[in-house]
N, C-alpha and C positions, 0 to 999 in steps of 0.2 A: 628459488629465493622469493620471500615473499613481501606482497608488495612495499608494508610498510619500512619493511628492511631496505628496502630504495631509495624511501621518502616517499612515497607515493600515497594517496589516499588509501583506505584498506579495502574499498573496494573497485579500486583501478584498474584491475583484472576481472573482477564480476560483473556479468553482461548486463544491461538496464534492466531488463524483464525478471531479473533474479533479483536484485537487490531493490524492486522496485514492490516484487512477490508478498502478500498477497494486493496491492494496491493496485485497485485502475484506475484511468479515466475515461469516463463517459459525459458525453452532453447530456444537462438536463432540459430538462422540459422549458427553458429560457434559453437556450443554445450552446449555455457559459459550459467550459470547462467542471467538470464535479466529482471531485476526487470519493472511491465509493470503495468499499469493502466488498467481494463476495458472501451471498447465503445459502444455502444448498438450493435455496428455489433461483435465485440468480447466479450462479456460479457458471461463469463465459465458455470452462469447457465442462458442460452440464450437456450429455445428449439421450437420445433418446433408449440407448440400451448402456449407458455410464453414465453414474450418478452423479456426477462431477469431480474437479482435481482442487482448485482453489483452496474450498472449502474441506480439505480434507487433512491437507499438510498442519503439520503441525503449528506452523506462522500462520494460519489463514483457517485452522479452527477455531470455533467459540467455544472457550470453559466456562463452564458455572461458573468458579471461584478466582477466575483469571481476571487480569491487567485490563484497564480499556486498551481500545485498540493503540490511540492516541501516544500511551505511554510506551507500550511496546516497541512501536515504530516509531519514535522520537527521531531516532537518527538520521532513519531514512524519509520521515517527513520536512526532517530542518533541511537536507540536502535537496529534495526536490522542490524544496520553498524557494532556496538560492537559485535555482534554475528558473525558476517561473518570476520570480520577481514576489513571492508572496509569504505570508506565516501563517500556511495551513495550520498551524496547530492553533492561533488564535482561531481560525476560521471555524475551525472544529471547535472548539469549546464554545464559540457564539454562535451557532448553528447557523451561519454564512455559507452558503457555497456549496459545502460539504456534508458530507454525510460518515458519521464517526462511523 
């Protein structure tokens, strides 16, 4: 059964790091929390004989003719805003914090 069929949020079954995918966080160079995208040159699981995962998936590649990131992951940036106390997606749009 699936979750919403409960009442449950839709992603109350999918583990954070999935529905969080391709979104990380890292400190910036100020210490603060900095919500960031992978690029094939930063992409976390990027080694030295694999070219990286992030950046490959289809959520977490870049198209030419594609969405910003922002819009895409609306959902799961409004949710992780609720968590932190914040509106990433203002943040992103006024180049605060984040990095679109």
């Amino acid at each position: 059964m699936w979750a919403t069929e409960r009442g449950l949020h839709p992603w109350y079954f999918k583990p954070l790091t999935c529905w969080l995918h391709p979104l990380s966080i890292r400190a910036g160079a100020d210490h603060k929390p900095r919500l960031t995208l992978p690029t094939p040159e930063t992409d976390p699981q990027r080694y030295e004989d694999y070219d990286g995962f992030s950046c490959r998936t289809h959520c977490g590649r870049r198209e030419e003719q594609g969405e910003a990131a922002w819009k895409v992951l609306q959902d799961e940036l409004e949710v992780l805003g609720k968590i932190g106390n914040r509106d990433l997606i203002s943040e992103l749009l006024n180049g605060s914090e984040t990095n679109p």
